[in-house]
N, C-alpha and C positions, 0 to 999 in steps of 0.2 A: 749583407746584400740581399735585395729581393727584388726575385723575378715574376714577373705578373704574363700569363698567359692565356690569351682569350681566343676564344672562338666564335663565328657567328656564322650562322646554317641560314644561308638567304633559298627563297623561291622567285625567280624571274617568268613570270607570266608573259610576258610579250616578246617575249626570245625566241624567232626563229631556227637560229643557226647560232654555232659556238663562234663565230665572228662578231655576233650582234652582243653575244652573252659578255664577249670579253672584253669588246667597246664600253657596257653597261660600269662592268666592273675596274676596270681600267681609272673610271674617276672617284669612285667609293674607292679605291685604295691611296689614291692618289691625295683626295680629303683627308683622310684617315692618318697618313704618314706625315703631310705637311702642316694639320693642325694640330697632330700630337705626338710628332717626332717619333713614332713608333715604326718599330719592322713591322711591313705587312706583307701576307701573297695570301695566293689561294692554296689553298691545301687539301681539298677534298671534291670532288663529284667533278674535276676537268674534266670528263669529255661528255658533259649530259648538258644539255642548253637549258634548262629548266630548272637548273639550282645549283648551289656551288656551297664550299663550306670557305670562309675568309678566315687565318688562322694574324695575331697581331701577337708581337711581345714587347714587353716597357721594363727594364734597369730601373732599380733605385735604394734607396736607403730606409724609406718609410712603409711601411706595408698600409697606410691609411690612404698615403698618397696616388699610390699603383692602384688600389683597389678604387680612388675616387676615379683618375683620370682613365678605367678600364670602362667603369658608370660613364662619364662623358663620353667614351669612344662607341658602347652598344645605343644611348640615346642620339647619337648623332646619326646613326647608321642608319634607327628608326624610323626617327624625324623625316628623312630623307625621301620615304615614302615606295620608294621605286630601287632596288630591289625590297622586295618584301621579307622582314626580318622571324625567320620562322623557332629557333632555337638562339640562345646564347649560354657562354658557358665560361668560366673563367676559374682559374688554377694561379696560386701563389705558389710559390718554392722558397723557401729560407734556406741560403748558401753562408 
């Protein structure tokens, strides 16, 4: 089995309030989970409205696979424009 875990260190510039931040984020996870069946949340900087870390994990059997579809989850996040993708970072485990 292999487990694929990624991280992505966004910067949100136009974020007043952690209300606005977590509206922002709220559809970037929601993308994220619904087009690649992955667990997502936020995992880092909750209480700063000007950046947050998204942490995603993906099951599977191929480590070619994990790692392709962990590449499609940091370029879609990019693509996205808004939050701005400042770090990404991704960890394999072989179980």
């Amino acid at each position: 089995m292999v487990v694929g875990i990624g991280f992505i260190t966004l910067r949100l510039k136009g974020c007043r309030s952690l209300k606005e931040k977590r509206k922002a984020l709220k559809s970037v996870i929601a993308r994220v989970r619904n087009n690649f069946n992955a667990s997502v949340a936020e995992v880092g900087h909750q209480d700063a409205h000007k950046s947050s870390i998204i942490g995603f994990s993906m099951v599977g059997n191929d480590k070619s696979v994990i790692n392709s579809k962990a590449d499609k989850v940091f370029n879609m996040v990019y693509e996205l424009g808004f939050p701005e993708v400042v770090d990404t970072e991704l960890e394999i485990i072989f179980i």
